[in-house]
Structures are given as C-alpha cells and as structure tokens.
C-alpha positions, 0 to 999 in steps of 0.5 A: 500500500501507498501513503500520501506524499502530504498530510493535514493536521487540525489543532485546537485554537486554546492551550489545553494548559487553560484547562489547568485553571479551573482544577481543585487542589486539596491537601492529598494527605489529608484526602487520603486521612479523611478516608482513612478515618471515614474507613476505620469508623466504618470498621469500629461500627461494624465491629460494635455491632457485631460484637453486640449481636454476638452477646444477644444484647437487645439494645443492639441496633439501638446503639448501631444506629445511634452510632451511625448517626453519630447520636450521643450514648448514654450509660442506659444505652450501652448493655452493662455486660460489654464494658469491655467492648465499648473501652476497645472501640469507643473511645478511638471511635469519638477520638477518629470521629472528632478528629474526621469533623475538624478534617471536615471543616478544614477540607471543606473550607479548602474546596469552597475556596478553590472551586470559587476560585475555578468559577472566578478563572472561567469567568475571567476567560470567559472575558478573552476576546478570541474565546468570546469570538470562538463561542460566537461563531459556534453558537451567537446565541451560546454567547450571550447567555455565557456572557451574563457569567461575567458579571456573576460573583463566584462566591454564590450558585444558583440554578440558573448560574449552574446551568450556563457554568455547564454551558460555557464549560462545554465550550471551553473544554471543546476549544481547548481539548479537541480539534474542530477544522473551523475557524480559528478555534480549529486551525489546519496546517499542511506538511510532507512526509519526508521521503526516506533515503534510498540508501540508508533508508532513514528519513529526513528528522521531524521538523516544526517550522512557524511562520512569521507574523501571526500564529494564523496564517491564512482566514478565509469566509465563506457563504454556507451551501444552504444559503446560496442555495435558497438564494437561487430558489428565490430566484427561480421563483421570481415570476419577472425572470420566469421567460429568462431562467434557463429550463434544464432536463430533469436527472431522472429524464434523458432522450436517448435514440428518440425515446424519452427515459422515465422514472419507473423504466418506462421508456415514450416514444416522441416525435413532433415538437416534443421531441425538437424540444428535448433533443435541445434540452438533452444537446444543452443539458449541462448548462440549460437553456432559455426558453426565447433560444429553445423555442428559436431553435425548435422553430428553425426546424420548421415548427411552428411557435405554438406547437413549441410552446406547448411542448415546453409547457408540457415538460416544465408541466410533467416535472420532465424540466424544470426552470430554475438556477441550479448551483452545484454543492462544493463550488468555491464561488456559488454567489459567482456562479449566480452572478453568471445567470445574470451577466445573461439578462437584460442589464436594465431591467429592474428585476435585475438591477434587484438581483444584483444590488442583493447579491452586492449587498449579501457580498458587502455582508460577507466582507464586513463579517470577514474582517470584523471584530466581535461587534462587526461580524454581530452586526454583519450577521444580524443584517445578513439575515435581515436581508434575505429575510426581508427579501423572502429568503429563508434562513430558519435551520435544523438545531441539534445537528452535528455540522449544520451551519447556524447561520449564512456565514463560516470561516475557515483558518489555516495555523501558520505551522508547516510540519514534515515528518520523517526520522522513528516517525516515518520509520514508525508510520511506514511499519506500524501504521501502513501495514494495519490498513491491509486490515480494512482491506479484507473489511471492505472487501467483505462489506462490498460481498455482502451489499453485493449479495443482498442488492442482487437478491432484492433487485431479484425481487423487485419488479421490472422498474427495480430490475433495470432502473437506477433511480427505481432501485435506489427507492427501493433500496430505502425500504430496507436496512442493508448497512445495518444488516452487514454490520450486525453480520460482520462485527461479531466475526471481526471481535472473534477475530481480535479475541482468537490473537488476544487470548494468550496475550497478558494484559500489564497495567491496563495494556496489551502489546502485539509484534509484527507476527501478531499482525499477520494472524490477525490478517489470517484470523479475518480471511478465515473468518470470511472477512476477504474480497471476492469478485469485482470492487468498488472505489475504495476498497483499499483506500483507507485514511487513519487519523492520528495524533503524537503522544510526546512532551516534546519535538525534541522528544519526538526526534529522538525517538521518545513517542507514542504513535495513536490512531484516532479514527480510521475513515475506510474507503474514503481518501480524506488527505484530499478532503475539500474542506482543507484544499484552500490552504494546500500548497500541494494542491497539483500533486494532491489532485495527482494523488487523487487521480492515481487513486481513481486510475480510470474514469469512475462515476460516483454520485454528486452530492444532494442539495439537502443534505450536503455539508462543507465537512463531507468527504468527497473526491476532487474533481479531476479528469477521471471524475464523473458525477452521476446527477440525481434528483435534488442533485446537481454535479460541479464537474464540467458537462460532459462529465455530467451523467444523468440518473437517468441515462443509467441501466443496471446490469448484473455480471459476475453477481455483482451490480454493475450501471453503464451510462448508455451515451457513453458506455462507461461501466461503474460498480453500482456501489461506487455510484450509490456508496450510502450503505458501502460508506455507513457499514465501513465507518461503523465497523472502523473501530472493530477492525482495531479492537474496540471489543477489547477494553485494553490499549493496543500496542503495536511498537510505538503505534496505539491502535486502540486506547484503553476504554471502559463502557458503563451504565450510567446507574453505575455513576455515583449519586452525587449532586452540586458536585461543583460545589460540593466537597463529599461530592467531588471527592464521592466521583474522585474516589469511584474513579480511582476505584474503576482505575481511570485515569484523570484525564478522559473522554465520555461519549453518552449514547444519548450525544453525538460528540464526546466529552472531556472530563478532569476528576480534579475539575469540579466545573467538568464532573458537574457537567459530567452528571448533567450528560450522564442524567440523559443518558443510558450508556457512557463510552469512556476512553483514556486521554492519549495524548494527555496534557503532558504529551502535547508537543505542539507548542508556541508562545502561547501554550501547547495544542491538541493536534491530530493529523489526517492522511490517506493510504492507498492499494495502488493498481499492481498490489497484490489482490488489486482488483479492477473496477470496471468490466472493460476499460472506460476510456475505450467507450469514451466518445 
C-alpha cells in the first residue's frame, strides 16, 4: 500500500494548559486521612455491632444506629455486660470521629475556596476576546447567555448560574481539548512526509517550522451551501425572470435514440415538437437553456411557435424540466456562479438591477463579517439575515445537528505551522501504521460481498422498474436496512477475530502489546473468518485514511525517538488527505489532485452530492479528469458537462453477481456501489473501530503505534449519586474516589449514547464532573476512553501554550498490489466518445 506524499493536521485554537485553571487542589494527605478515618469508623461500627449481636444484647441496633448517626450514648444505652467492648472501640471511635469533623471543616473550607476560585478563572476567560469570538461563531446565541457569567460573583450558585457554568464549560473544554477544522478555534496546517533515503533508508528528522507574523496564517469566509442555495430558489421563483431562467432536463429524464427515459423504466416514444424540444434540452443539458433560444431553435426546424410552446409547457408541466438556477454543492464561488445567470439578462431591467444590488449587498455582508471584530461580524450577521429575510429568503435551520451551519456565514483558518515528518516517525508510520490498513482491506472487501449479495437478491425481487432502473432501485433500496444488516453480520466475526490473537496475550497495567507476527494472524484470523474480497470492487476498497495524533512532551522528544504513535479514527474507503474542506490552504494542491487521480486510475462515476443534505465537512473526491458525477434528483454535479451523467441515462446490469450501471451515451461501466456508496460508506465507518479492537477494553500496542486506547463502557446507574458536585466537597471527592476505584485515569473522554460528540472530563475539575452528571442524567450508556495524548504529551507548542493536534492522511492499494482488483468490466476510456 501507498501513503500520501502530504498530510493535514487540525489543532485546537486554546492551550489545553487553560484547562489547568479551573482544577481543585486539596491537601492529598489529608484526602487520603479523611478516608482513612471515614474507613476505620466504618470498621469500629461494624465491629460494635457485631460484637453486640454476638452477646444477644437487645439494645443492639439501638446503639448501631445511634452510632451511625453519630447520636450521643448514654450509660442506659450501652448493655452493662460489654464494658469491655465499648473501652476497645469507643473511645478511638469519638477520638477518629472528632478528629474526621475538624478534617471536615478544614477540607471543606479548602474546596469552597478553590472551586470559587475555578468559577472566578472561567469567568475571567470567559472575558478573552478570541474565546468570546470562538463561542460566537459556534453558537451567537451560546454567547450571550455565557456572557451574563461575567458579571456573576463566584462566591454564590444558583440554578440558573449552574446551568450556563455547564454551558460555557462545554465550550471551553471543546476549544481547548479537541480539534474542530473551523475557524480559528480549529486551525489546519499542511506538511510532507519526508521521503526516506534510498540508501540508508532513514528519513529526513521531524521538523516544526512557524511562520512569521501571526500564529494564523491564512482566514478565509465563506457563504454556507444552504444559503446560496435558497438564494437561487428565490430566484427561480421570481415570476419577472420566469421567460429568462434557463429550463434544464430533469436527472431522472434523458432522450436517448428518440425515446424519452422515465422514472419507473418506462421508456415514450416522441416525435413532433416534443421531441425538437428535448433533443435541445438533452444537446444543452449541462448548462440549460432559455426558453426565447429553445423555442428559436425548435422553430428553425420548421415548427411552428405554438406547437413549441406547448411542448415546453408540457415538460416544465410533467416535472420532465424544470426552470430554475441550479448551483452545484462544493463550488468555491456559488454567489459567482449566480452572478453568471445574470451577466445573461437584460442589464436594465429592474428585476435585475434587484438581483444584483442583493447579491452586492449579501457580498458587502460577507466582507464586513470577514474582517470584523466581535461587534462587526454581530452586526454583519444580524443584517445578513435581515436581508434575505426581508427579501423572502429563508434562513430558519435544523438545531441539534452535528455540522449544520447556524447561520449564512463560516470561516475557515489555516495555523501558520508547516510540519514534515520523517526520522522513528516515518520509520514508525511506514511499519506500524501502513501495514494495519491491509486490515480494512479484507473489511471492505467483505462489506462490498455482502451489499453485493443482498442488492442482487432484492433487485431479484423487485419488479421490472427495480430490475433495470437506477433511480427505481435506489427507492427501493430505502425500504430496507442493508448497512445495518452487514454490520450486525460482520462485527461479531471481526471481535472473534481480535479475541482468537488476544487470548494468550497478558494484559500489564491496563495494556496489551502485539509484534509484527501478531499482525499477520490477525490478517489470517479475518480471511478465515470470511472477512476477504471476492469478485469485482468498488472505489475504495483499499483506500483507507487513519487519523492520528503524537503522544510526546516534546519535538525534541519526538526526534529522538521518545513517542507514542495513536490512531484516532480510521475513515475506510474514503481518501480524506484530499478532503475539500482543507484544499484552500494546500500548497500541494497539483500533486494532491495527482494523488487523487492515481487513486481513481480510470474514469469512475460516483454520485454528486444532494442539495439537502450536503455539508462543507463531507468527504468527497476532487474533481479531476477521471471524475464523473452521476446527477440525481435534488442533485446537481460541479464537474464540467460532459462529465455530467444523468440518473437517468443509467441501466443496471448484473455480471459476475455483482451490480454493475453503464451510462448508455457513453458506455462507461461503474460498480453500482461506487455510484450509490450510502450503505458501502455507513457499514465501513461503523465497523472502523472493530477492525482495531474496540471489543477489547485494553490499549493496543503495536511498537510505538496505539491502535486502540484503553476504554471502559458503563451504565450510567453505575455513576455515583452525587449532586452540586461543583460545589460540593463529599461530592467531588464521592466521583474522585469511584474513579480511582474503576482505575481511570484523570484525564478522559465520555461519549453518552444519548450525544453525538464526546466529552472531556478532569476528576480534579469540579466545573467538568458537574457537567459530567448533567450528560450522564440523559443518558443510558457512557463510552469512556483514556486521554492519549494527555496534557503532558502535547508537543505542539508556541508562545502561547501547547495544542491538541491530530493529523489526517490517506493510504492507498495502488493498481499492481497484490489482490488489486479492477473496477470496471472493460476499460472506460475505450467507450469514451
């Protein structure tokens, strides 16, 4: 397999040192006293009472529970025959209990001052202007509840206090602790694995290089998809422009040998003016066009303009077209591109003097949102959204959705750093690292078998439209769960697996260590488990991209060797080094997308992403020369047009048990799920973890690479009941105890079953377990992972503090390795036109 020449690295905007203000210190040796006392009295009761039972005193539960609720005894309560007793335990027991109630007051006067003090330093962050910007750009509305803190004393919580400190902790551990790829909260960097000598095998060292100027190289604004998006829905909307918007041939429509090809496999013959004004549609069906030059065309045929207008009110009528302005998903300038619609009106209509005064006025917004402060971009996104609201343009959104932009605007920045790896750490990735992908090969070789069969049986079962129609199999399709059917068949085989290597394996301090031998059972124990390919492959199979991170205390310390390689997540079959989120600050773009079209190898076809549900985080392949887009409905492609490939232009086919498309005007021929990945990409993502052991609950070693990090799972019954744990002292020290009675460490992850992204929680923090009883009172489950790297081995580090820093790249099975499989039954560039 081949690793990428390049790499990206997301890095938190915040020091994760910040975190370290808000932890509590007590006295450890009087915590340890405290238990020690709380222990032995426990003990000293236990023994009364027993001591007592064993005599057949009748007062006996009298005096136990007189005891334990540290009521006084008098004489009468004490038996007169166990005076041995009460001089054996008694007295140490009001000696402990009296010194326990000072330690007490000590230890409770301590807490109080120190978690006033944890409330008083977040408040006092809560105060840095890049934080308050941060939190503003994730959530306007977070900000101005977190902003009422400010001026709140520490010394005092109440109800309302305690649910906006939950809030503006969750910020605050999420722009410290994790890296989200925006704004400059979420930073990127671009680097370059050093090759390796061809002599003497050894790469150039680890290199760290910051630029001059600002820790931010580059920012850039954007507008959100959804907004341009609805913008051009206006637009076509806009009766005035109904006769200058151009009319474009539905995806699910195609002319092809004079028959118009429908939804459902029905295949009308057409003739006359309707067929002049298809055959228009289909020459011009990239772009559209209007309808004075499609009637001019039509009648130039010798038709008259009646009969071509009634063609065209008949297709428009049907859904067979539709008019309108269609802006692709991903472009890099969409108001651009509806600037162009207009560049083609009449300049002095007012109609369009309107459309460009809006589009001049949302770019003016943009601007001020761009290069403002906190109060600018305020005011430029409230007027932003009073424009398109005043102009009938919707800008209500989906909440409580992981990536959804809240609002027209987003920024993305790139950390001025450039990283370049090479020395134990090329060394470590080109040995440990590279060889575990060969694991994702056999899973996505068997996911691809098992879709395969189940898409063979079900078009089987369809009917004629299902058997031979795309878009009627794809409907179809939604009536069944297939991923989920997959996963639930393959990860049982996948833990097996792991647990057949593991078994002899000894697990010291929490961890188990595999060699090199280890990974080739493994490879064996998923064949023999059936976890192989067989027949023709989809894109992807052996293209798998693993995030991961630098357990280090420093660059130093990397160069010499002193680290731990840990792999995050793994995104099989999916190329993320070229992710297009991170394109605008490569300065490798040619050889990335020379990457990308190596990987594709031929012409491939793949569907364009939907105007619903499409996001700047996805993951999609750069549009190079061997890129295809299939358009669906609700879809529109951005490669150029004669890459362009209607759904409806697709036949399905049946070879070798797999199903395959072939597109009849160019003869090109694609797996069915390299067109339609949904089910191949959800099985691959949600078995990713199982590949590397996630049924095991201990860390993964391999050399220096971490393939899994320790990890508990509990019911969230299990927690302690404990509540204020933020101002409370036997609380937190109730939730200190339980965890170092679990063996977790201070530092951790919690993923809730009932929330989309984990949690970073410090026992030594009371802010973090409060908010850690507020997660966990939703939920059923907690997923609990050790912090790797932990604060201390974060090596990323400037004037400003160190950074969590996690590296994204690719791995890819390249044409002549082995098992390699070809994609295609027949070379596409011979079918080109």
């Amino acid at each position: 397999m081949s690793l990428s020449s390049f790499f990206w690295m997301r890095s938190a905007g915040f020091p994760i040192s910040w975190l370290e203000r808000f932890a509590v210190r007590l006295d450890e040796a009087q915590v340890a006293r405290l238990h020690a006392l709380t222990e032995s009295i426990e003990a000293r009761i236990a023994r009364i009472r027993e001591g007592l039972l064993k005599a057949g005193s009748p007062v006996a539960l009298k005096v136990v529970r007189k005891l334990t609720e540290g009521m006084p005894l008098t004489a009468k309560d004490w038996p007169a025959d166990q005076t041995a007793l009460a001089a054996a335990e008694l007295e140490p027991l009001y000696a402990e209990r009296a010194e326990l109630t000072q330690l007490n007051t000590a230890l409770e006067a301590s807490f109080a001052a120190a978690a006033t003090r944890a409330r008083g330093a977040l408040f006092e962050t809560l105060r840095d202007p890049l934080l308050r910007e941060a939190v503003f750009l994730s959530n306007p509305s977070a900000l101005e509840r977190v902003d009422t803190l400010a001026e709140c004393s520490p010394e005092r919580v109440d109800n309302r206090m305690r649910q906006r400190l939950r809030l503006a902790w969750s910020y605050v551990q999420r722009l410290c602790a994790k890296n989200d790829t925006t704004s400059f909260f979420g930073p990127i960097a671009w680097g370059e694995f050093a090759p390796a000598d061809a002599a003497g095998g050894e790469a150039a060292s680890f290199e760290v290089d910051f630029g001059e100027g600002g820790w931010i190289g580059e920012r850039r604004t954007y507008f959100e998809h959804w907004v341009i998006s609805r913008v051009a829905m206006a637009m076509s909307e806009d009766p005035v422009l109904a006769a200058t918007l151009p009319t474009s041939l539905s995806p699910a429509c195609a002319l092809i040998e004079g028959a118009l090809h429908a939804p459902g496999n029905r295949r009308i013959a057409v003739d006359g003016a309707l067929r002049a004004v298809l055959e228009e549609l289909e020459a011009a069906r990239a772009h559209g066009i209007k309808r004075d030059v499609l009637r001019e065309r039509c009648v130039a045929r010798g038709l008259t303009e009646q009969s071509v207008d009634a063609a065209i009110d008949s297709v428009l009528a049907k859904g067979i077209a539709s008019r309108g302005v269609r802006i692709a998903a991903g472009l890099a300038d969409p108001l651009g591109a509806l600037r162009a619609y207009l560049a083609h009106l009449d300049a002095g209509h007012p109609r369009t003097r309107f459309w460009r005064e809006l589009f001049e006025s949302l770019e003016r917004e943009r601007l001020r949102f761009a290069t403002g402060g906190l109060d600018e971009r305020r005011a430029a996104l409230a007027d932003c959204e009073t424009l398109l609201a005043e102009n009938g343009i919707d800008v209500s959104r989906e909440q409580g959705k992981m990536y959804v932009g809240r609002f027209p605007f987003y920024e993305d920045c790139a950390r001025n750093v450039r990283v370049r790896i090479g020395g134990a750490l090329r060394r470590a990735i080109d040995t440990e690292l590279v060889p575990l992908m060969a694991l994702y090969d056999r899973l996505a070789g068997a996911i691809a078998a098992q879709l395969s069969a189940a898409y063979v049986r079900i078009r089987a079962e369809g009917d004629v439209a299902v058997r031979h129609d795309l878009l009627s199999f794809a409907r179809e399709l939604q009536r069944h769960r297939v991923a989920e059917e997959v996963v639930a068949t393959l990860r049982p085989l996948l833990r097996a697996a792991w647990s057949s290597v593991v078994a002899d394996k000894q697990s010291i301090d929490g961890e188990i260590t595999l060699d090199t031998s280890d990974l080739v059972r493994l490879v064996s124990a998923f064949e023999q488990a059936g976890l192989r390919a067989s027949g023709p492959q989809p894109l992807g199979t052996r293209v798998h991209s693993p995030d991961f991170l630098i357990a280090a205390g420093s660059v130093d310390a990397i160069r010499e060797g002193r680290f731990d390689l840990v792999i995050g997540e793994v995104h099989p079959t999916v190329h993320t080094v070229s992710q297009p989120v991170a394109q605008p600050f490569c300065p490798y773009q040619d050889s990335v997308r020379d990457e990308v079209s190596d990987t594709l190898g031929n012409s491939r076809m793949v569907a364009a992403d939907s105007d619903s549900t499409y996001q700047r985080s996805h993951i999609d392949w750069l549009d190079v020369p061997e890129l295809w887009q299939v358009e669906m409905p609700g879809a529109s492609a951005r490669v150029p047009g004669e890459r362009r490939v209607p759904a409806a232009r697709l036949r399905l086919i049946e070879r070798e048990g797999t199903l395959f498309v072939e597109d009849r005007a160019s003869g090109l021929v694609e797996h069915l799920l390299t067109v339609l990945p949904g089910d191949f990409h959800r099985a691959a993502f949600a078995l990713a973890a199982d590949v590397l052991g996630a049924g095991i609950a201990e860390r993964i070693r391999l050399g220096h690479t971490i393939l899994k990090r320790r990890t508990w799972t509990l019911q969230a019954s299990a927690l302690p009941i404990a509540e204020r744990v933020g101002e409370s002292m036997p609380a937190f020290l109730a939730w200190r105890r339980w965890a170092d009675a679990l063996g977790l460490p201070r530092h951790i992850f919690v993923k809730a079953d009932t929330e989309p992204k984990p949690v970073f929680v410090d026992f030594d923090c009371p802010l973090s377990l409060d908010a850690l009883t507020s997660v966990s009172a939703r939920a059923q489950t907690l997923g609990i992972s050790e912090m790797l790297p932990a604060p201390h081995q974060v090596w990323l580090a400037d004037e400003r503090g160190a950074f969590c820093a996690e590296f994204r790249t690719s791995i890819a099975g390249m044409g002549d390795d082995e098992g390699a499989q070809s994609h295609s039954p027949q070379q596409h560039e011979e079918a080109l036109p």
